[in-house]
C-alpha positions in Angstrom: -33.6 52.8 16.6 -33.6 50.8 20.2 -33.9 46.6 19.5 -36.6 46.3 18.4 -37.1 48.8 15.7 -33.6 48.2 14.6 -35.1 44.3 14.6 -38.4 45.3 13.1 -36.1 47.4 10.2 -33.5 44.9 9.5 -36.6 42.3 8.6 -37.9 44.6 6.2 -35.0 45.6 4.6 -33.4 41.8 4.4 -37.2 40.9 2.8 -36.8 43.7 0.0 -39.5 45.6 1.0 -38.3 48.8 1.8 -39.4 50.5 -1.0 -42.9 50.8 -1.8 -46.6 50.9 0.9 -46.8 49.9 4.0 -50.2 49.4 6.1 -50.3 50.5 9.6 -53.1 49.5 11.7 -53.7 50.6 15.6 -50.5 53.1 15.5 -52.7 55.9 17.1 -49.3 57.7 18.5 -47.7 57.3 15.0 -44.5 56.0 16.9 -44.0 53.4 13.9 -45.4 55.9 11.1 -42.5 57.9 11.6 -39.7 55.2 12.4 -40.9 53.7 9.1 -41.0 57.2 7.2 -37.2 58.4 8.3 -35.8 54.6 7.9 -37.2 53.4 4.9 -38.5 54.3 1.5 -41.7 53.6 2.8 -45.2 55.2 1.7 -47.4 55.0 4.8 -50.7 54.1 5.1 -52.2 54.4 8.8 -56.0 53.6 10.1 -57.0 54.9 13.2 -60.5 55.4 15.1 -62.0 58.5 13.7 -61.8 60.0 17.8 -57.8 59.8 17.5 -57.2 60.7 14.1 -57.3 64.5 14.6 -54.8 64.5 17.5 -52.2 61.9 15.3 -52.5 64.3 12.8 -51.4 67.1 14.9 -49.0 65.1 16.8 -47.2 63.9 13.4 -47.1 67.7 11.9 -45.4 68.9 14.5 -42.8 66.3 15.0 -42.2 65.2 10.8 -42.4 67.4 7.6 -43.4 64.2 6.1 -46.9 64.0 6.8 -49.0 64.3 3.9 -46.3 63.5 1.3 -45.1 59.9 3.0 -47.0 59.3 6.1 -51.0 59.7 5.3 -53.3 59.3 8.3 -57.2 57.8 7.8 -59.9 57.9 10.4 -62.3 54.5 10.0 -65.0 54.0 11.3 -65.6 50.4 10.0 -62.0 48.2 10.2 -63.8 45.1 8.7 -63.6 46.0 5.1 -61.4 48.6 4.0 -61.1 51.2 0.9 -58.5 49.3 -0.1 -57.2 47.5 -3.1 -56.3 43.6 -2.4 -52.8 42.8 -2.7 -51.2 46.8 -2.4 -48.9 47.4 0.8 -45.3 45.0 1.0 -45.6 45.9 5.1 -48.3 45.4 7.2 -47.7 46.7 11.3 -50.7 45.4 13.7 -49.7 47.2 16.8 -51.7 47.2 19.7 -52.7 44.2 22.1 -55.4 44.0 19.8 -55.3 45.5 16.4 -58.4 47.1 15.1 -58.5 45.5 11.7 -59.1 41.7 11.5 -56.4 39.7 10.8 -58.1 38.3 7.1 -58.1 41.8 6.3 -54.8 42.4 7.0 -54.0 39.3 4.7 -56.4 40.6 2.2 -54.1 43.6 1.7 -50.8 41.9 1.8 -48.6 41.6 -1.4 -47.6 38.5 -2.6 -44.6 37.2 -2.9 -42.5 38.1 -0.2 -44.7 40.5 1.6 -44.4 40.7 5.5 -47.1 41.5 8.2 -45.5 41.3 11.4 -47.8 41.7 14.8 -45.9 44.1 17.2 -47.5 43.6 20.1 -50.1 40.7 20.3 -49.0 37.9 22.5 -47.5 35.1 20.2 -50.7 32.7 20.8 -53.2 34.8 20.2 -51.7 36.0 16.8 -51.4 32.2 16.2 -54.6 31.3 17.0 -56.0 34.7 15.1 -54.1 33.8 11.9 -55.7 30.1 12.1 -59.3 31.3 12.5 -58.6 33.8 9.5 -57.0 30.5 7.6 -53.6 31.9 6.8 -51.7 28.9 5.4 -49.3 27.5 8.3 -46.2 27.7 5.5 -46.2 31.3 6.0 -46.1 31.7 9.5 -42.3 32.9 11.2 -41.4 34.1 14.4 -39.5 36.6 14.7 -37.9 36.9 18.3 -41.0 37.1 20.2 -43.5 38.1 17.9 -45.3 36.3 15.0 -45.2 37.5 11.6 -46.3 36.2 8.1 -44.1 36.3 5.2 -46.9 35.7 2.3 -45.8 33.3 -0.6 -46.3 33.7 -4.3 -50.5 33.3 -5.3 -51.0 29.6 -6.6 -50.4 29.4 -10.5 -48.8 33.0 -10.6 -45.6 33.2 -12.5 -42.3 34.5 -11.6 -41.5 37.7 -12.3 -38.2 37.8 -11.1 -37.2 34.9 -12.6 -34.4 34.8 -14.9 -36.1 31.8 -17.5 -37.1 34.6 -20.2 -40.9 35.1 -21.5 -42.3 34.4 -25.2 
C-alpha cells in the first residue's frame, strides 16, 4: 500500500476494527473496496449512483475474486436515507471531494464505541464544518495527517461490554 493506504490501514487496524463491515460511500472505481478486501478482514459495503454501478461491478470482477463474497456493490438512487440498520459498519470511507451520502447519515450507520469514519478526500474545513451542521459531538473529532476523521464514543448510558467488572 503507498502512504496513505498504509496510513488509512494502520488506523483501522490500531482502532480494532479490522474485522467486521465497513461502509464505503463515493468509491465509484472501487480503488478502496479492494485495498480494504485484500488488507483487512473487512466485509464491504459500497453505494454508488445507479449510472456507475454496472461498470464497478465489472471493473471489480475482473480485477478480485472477492466480489460478491467480501466486497458487495449497491446502486442508490436516494443517498439521504439508506436500507440500512443504525449502528452496523465499524468503518466508514467518504471518498470523493464530496461524498454522496450526508454526513448524519454516515454517523447514523457508524458503530459505537470505537467506530471510525475517516473523510479521504474532503478538504479538512469543509468536513469540519459538514460534521458541525450534522451535530457530531466535537469530542469525537481527530485529524489524522491531513484529513478529518471521527472516532465515535460509547452511546450515553450504554454499558461496557468489554469491561472486565463482571455482570449479575
Amino acid at each position: 500500500p503507498s502512504g496513505g493506504e498504509a496510513e488509512i490501514l494502520e488506523g483501522i487496524q490500531r482502532a480494532g476494527m479490522a474485522q467486521g463491515f465497513a461502509f464505503l460511500a463515493g468509491d465509484t472505481d472501487g480503488r478502496w473496496a479492494r485495498i480494504l478486501a485484500t488488507q483487512t478482514g473487512l466485509r464491504i459495503i459500497s453505494v454508488v449512483p445507479r449510472r456507475e454501478a454496472e461498470l464497478l461491478r465489472q471493473n471489480l470482477l475482473s480485477a478480485t475474486t472477492l466480489y460478491g463474497s467480501r466486497i458487495h456493490i449497491l446502486p442508490m438512487k436516494d443517498f439521504t436515507q439508506l436500507p440500512f440498520a443504525q449502528y452496523f459498519a465499524g468503518v466508514i470511507l467518504a471518498v470523493g471531494e464530496e461524498p454522496p451520502v450526508p454526513v448524519r447519515e454516515l454517523y447514523r450507520l457508524l458503530r459505537p464505541a470505537g467506530g471510525r469514519l475517516v473523510f479521504l478526500d474532503m478538504d479538512p474545513e469543509k468536513a469540519l464544518a459538514a460534521l458541525g451542521e450534522a451535530e457530531i459531538p466535537d469530542e469525537e473529532t481527530r485529524s489524522m495527517g491531513s484529513r478529518i476523521l471521527v472516532a465515535r464514543n460509547r452511546l450515553k448510558g450504554a454499558w461496557d461490554w468489554d469491561s472486565k467488572q463482571p455482570g449479575d
